[in-house]
N, C-alpha and C positions, 0 to 999 in steps of 0.2 A: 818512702812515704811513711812508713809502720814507723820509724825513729821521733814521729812527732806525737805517738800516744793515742791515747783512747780516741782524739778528735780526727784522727787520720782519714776516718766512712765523710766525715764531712769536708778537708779539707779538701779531698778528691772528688766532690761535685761540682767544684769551684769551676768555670770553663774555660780559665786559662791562668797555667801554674807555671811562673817563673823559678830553673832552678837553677843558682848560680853556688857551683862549690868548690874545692879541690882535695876531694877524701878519694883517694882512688877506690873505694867501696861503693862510690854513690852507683845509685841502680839506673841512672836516667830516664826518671819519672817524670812527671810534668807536661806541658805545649811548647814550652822552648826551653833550650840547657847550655846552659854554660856551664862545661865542666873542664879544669885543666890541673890535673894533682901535680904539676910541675910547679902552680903556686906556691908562694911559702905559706901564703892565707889566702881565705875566702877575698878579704881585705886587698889584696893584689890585685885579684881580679876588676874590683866594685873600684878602684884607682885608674886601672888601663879604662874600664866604660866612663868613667865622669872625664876622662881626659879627652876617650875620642866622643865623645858627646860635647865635649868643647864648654864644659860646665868649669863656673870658676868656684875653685876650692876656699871654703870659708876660713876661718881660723877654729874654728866647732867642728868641721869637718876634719881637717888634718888632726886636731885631738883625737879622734876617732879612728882614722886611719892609723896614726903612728900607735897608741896603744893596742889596735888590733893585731895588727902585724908583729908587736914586742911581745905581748903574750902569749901568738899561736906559735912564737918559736919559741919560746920560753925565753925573753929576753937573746933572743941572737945566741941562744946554745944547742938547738937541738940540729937534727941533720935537716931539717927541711929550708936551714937558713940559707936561702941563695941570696946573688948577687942583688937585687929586686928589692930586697928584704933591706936593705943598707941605701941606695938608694933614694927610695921611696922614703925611707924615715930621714932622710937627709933633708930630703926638699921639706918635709912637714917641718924640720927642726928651722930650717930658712923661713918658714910661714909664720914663726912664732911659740910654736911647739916648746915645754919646758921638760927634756928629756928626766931631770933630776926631778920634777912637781907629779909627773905620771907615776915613775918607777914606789914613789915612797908612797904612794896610796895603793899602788897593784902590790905590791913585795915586802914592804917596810913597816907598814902601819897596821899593828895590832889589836885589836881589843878585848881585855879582860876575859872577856868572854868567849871568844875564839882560842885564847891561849889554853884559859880549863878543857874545850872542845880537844883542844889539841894532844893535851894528856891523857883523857879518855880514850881518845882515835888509837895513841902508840900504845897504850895500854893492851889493847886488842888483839897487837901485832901476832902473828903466829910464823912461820919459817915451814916449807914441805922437807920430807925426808931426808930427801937428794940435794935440802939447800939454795934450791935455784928459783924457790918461789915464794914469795910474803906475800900474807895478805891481813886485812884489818876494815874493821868493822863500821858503821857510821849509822845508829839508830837513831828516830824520831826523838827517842828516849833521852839519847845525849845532847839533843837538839835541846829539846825541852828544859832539862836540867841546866845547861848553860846556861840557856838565856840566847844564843845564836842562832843568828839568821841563818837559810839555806843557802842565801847568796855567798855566805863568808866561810863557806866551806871549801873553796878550791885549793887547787894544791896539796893537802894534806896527803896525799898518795905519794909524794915525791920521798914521804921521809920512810917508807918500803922500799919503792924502789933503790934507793941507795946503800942497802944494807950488803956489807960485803958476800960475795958469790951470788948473789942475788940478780936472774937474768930476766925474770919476769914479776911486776908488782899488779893486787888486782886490793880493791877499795871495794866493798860494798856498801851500798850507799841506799840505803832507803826509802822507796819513795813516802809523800806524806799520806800514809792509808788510813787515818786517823784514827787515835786512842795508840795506848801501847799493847803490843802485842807479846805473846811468851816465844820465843825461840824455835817454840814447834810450830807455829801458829801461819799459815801459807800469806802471803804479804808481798807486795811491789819492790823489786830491788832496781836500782841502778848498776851494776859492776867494770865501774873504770878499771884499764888495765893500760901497765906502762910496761914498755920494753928498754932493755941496753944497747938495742939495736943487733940481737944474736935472734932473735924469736918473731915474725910475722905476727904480730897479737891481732891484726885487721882480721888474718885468717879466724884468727877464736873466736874475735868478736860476730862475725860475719856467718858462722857458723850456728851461733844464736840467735839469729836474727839482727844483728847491731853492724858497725863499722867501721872504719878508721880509717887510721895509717899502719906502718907498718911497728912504729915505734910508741903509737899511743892511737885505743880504740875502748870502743863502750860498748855494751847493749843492755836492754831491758830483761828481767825474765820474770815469771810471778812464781815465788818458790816460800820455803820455810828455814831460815835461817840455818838451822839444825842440816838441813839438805843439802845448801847451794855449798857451802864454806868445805864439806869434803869434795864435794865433785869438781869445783874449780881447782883444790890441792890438787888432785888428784892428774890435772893437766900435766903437773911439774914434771911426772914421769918420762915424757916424749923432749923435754928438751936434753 
């Protein structure tokens, strides 16, 4: 529940909290839970309920579906891509689905202003001792300066992760605490973290208070720039 934020004291008054996931992290919060981390996606699941609900799938609906399921696997590459995963985007690709019209607005299609974002980001990049960890920065500030939106931020963590001997990548990521802040200055972080599939990151994340998978997890923390960027190097040590 704490992964939804300040609003968390409220959404837990609610008197009945539907949780449908598959982060083998989730805590089974809520009045009813659907939980099965054997999904490829949350998407899998919300597919099996509209099927046995006997609900018929729109052509807006399978859009939804098949992009959800393409990008929690990262387009059909990460380990979580089961059988289901292929599937299910089959039938959507049958409903009318344009697999090449999704892929070039989620992967393909840039903007000016994401690309400067995106030089900034690598810009950042730092490497731990031992090698086996990247990580890189993502401030309001670079937000700003671009001209980019927060929605057009994803992925940028993927270009740490792939840096050779590199078995854990971690992004932090800012949240909007408004104004710029100096380095020292304590502030809302996000800290995505990816794995090569050698490292449990769900455990890091989870450890903080956050969750995941085993190959890619997040959590919140409130810290000072200057602070969080040695202590999370400082993981690299244990792997």
């Amino acid at each position: 529940m704490q992964r939804t934020g300040k609003i968390a004291d409220n959404i837990s008054l609610i008197p009945s909290i539907i949780n449908i996931d598959h982060h083998i992290t989730n805590t089974g919060f809520g009045t009813c839970q659907l939980i099965d981390s054997s999904a490829c996606a949350t998407a899998e699941i919300i597919y099996r309920l509209i099927k046995k609900m006997e609900i018929t799938i729109t052509r807006s609906m399978a859009f939804s579906i098949y992009t959800a399921i393409m990008t929690d696997t990262g387009a059909f590459r990460f380990s979580n891509t089961n059988k289901a995963a292929f599937s299910i985007c089959a039938e959507m690709v049958d409903m009318g689905v344009d697999p090449n019209f999704i892929a070039n607005h989620v992967y393909i299609t840039y903007s000016i202003s994401r690309i400067k974002l995106l030089s900034m980001v690598i810009e950042s990049i730092e490497v731990s001792e031992n090698g086996k960890m990247s990580i890189m920065e993502l401030t309001q500030e670079m937000l700003d300066k671009t001209g980019t939106k927060r929605e057009d931020v994803g992925r940028v963590i993927n270009y740490a992760r792939h840096l050779e001997d590199v078995k854990v990548a971690a992004l932090i990521f800012e949240s909007k605490n408004g104004g710029h802040k100096s380095p020292d200055e304590e502030r809302e972080f996000h800290i995505s973290l990816r794995s090569n599939g050698t490292v449990d990151v769900s455990a890091i994340a989870t450890a903080f208070g956050g969750g995941g998978h085993m190959s890619s997890a997040g959590f919140n923390i409130k810290s000072s720039l200057t602070t969080i960027k040695p202590r999370i190097l400082s993981l690299a040590e244990d792997f």
